[in-house]
C-alpha positions, 0 to 999 in steps of 0.5 A: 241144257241136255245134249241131243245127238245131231238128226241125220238132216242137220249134220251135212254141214258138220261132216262136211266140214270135217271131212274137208280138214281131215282130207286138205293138204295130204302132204302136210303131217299136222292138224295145225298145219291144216287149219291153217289152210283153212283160216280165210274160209273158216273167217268168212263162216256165218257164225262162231267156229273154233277148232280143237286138236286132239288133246282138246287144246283150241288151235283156232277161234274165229273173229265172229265167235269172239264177237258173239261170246263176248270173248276179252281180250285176254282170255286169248292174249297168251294164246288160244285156251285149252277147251277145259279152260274155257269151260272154266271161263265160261262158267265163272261168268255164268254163261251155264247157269248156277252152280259150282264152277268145277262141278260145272267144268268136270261135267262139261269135260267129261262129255267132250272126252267122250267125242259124240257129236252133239247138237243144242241150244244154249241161252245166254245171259244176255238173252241170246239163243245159241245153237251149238253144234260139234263133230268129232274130227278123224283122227283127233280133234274136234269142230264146234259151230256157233249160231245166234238162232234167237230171233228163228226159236222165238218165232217158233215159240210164237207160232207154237203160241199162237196155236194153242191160245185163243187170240182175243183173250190168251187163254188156252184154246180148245186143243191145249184144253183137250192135252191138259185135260188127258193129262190130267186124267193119267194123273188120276189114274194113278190115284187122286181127284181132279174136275171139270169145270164147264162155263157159260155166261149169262146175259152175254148175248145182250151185250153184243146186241146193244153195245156191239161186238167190239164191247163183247170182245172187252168183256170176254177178255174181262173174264179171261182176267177174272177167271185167271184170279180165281184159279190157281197157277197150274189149273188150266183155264181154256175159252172154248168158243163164244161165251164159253170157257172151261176149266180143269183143275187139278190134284183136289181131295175131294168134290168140296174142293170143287163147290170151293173153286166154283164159289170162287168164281161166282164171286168174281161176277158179283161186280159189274164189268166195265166196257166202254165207259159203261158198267155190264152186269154179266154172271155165270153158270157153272157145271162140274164133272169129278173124276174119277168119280163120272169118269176117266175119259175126256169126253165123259168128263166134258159131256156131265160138265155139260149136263150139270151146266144145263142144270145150272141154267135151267135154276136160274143161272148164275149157281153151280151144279155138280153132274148127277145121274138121271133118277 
């Protein structure tokens, strides 16, 4: 993962820390000689914590930082490593990824001889989230805090989820549909098709009415399933509200790509679904908007979807329309 520079609000702790070992012990002449000072209050640190003098050699490790890193024994029996031969060591075990081991360490000593604070997370192979972070010392040396944030991103990988993602079915809600689509559009403004296709499902309201809401539930997660087979991976398929979905598929060479996605999906709904035990005939219409044919703008797009739906309902239900122009 790229490095970042540290915000302003995040780097209290960092440069306090640095300031104490540049500033303890006045009397004393070496960066060594300070750390020492500093051991009993470095052990008790909540996370990983190693320093480094001013030729990169590490001069101290705390215990949790071993235990955390899953550091053996004898990669510190001789005594601590330097920083390039722990990159080394790092690497050889895949702690950053693929790929060659010295490439991998020259890249890494090229940025830390370049001494800028930096900030980010590192994902282990064990799974672990790690959340590194640096400072530079004044006057050599260098201070690297290690922070096991795993639990704290997924939570916040959780709620991010949660927000854009309609809860019964999973599938993208409205706000992640409206972003996919502008971003779908920019791309067809530097040339290329892309559709919009508007859902709405026929007979659906019987469903509820007869076996109950918990029955109507079932099968609008049904449909989420049926949909995601019918589409490929990077289409966006989103549930609107109620018994409404949308889709925006993307990068097609013309409208006939659409009727072919369209096609598809009606097929998904030529057998019945199966919710509590009983079989529920329910179908589709579909209506479709092209751009940049009906337009390069979200509402646009949607509003002809809608049209082209209603047309759909109005045949018959259970076909698609593409949106046309009132005569």
């Amino acid at each position: 993962m790229a490095q970042a520079t540290i915000p302003a609000s995040r780097q209290s702790d960092l440069v306090g820390l640095a300031r104490a070992i540049g500033q303890i012990g006045a009397h004393v002449d070496t960066l060594r000689e300070r750390v020492r000072l500093l051991e009993a209050v470095i052990e008790n640190f909540p996370g990983g914590i190693s320093l480094f003098d001013d030729h990169l050699q590490m001069v101290l490790c705390n215990r949790r930082q071993q235990e955390m890193l899953e550091y053996p024994p004898e990669l510190m029996a001789a005594g601590y490593p330097s920083m390039e031969q722990l990159f080394r060591f790092n690497a050889a075990r895949g702690e950053y990824g693929p790929g060659d081991v010295e490439t991998i360490v020259a890249k890494k000593m090229t940025l830390a001889r370049k001494r800028e604070a930096h900030c980010y997370d590192r994902t282990r192979p064990n799974g672990a989230i790690i959340e590194v972070r640096g400072m530079p010392l004044e006057g050599g040396g260098f201070v690297t805090t290690y922070l096991d944030v795993t639990e704290q991103r997924r939570t916040q990988a959780l709620l991010a989820h949660m927000a854009q993602h309609d809860p019964l079915t999973d599938l993208p809600n409205r706000m992640l549909f409206h972003d996919r689509l502008r971003t779908a559009i920019a791309h067809v403004k530097r040339g290329g098709m892309m559709a919009v296709h508007y859902l709405d499902l026929d007979d659906f309201k019987p469903v509820n009415d007869n076996l109950g809401h918990q029955a109507g539930d079932e099968l609008l997660i049904g449909v989420a399933k049926r949909l995601r087979q019918a589409v490929r991976e990077y289409d966006t398929i989103a549930r609107l509200g109620g018994d409404e979905f949308a889709i925006v598929q993307t990068s097609i060479h013309e409208p006939h790509d659409a009727a072919v996605l369209a096609d598809r999906l009606l097929n998904k709904f030529s057998t019945p679904f199966a919710v509590g035990g009983t079989e529920v005939n329910v179908g589709v219409s579909i209506g479709i908007a092209v751009a940049p044919d009906d337009g390069l703008s979200s509402d646009d797009l949607l509003i002809k979807a809608d049209s082209a739906l209603y047309r759909s309902k109005s045949s018959g239900r259970g076909c698609f329309h593409f949106f046309r122009p009132a005569a």
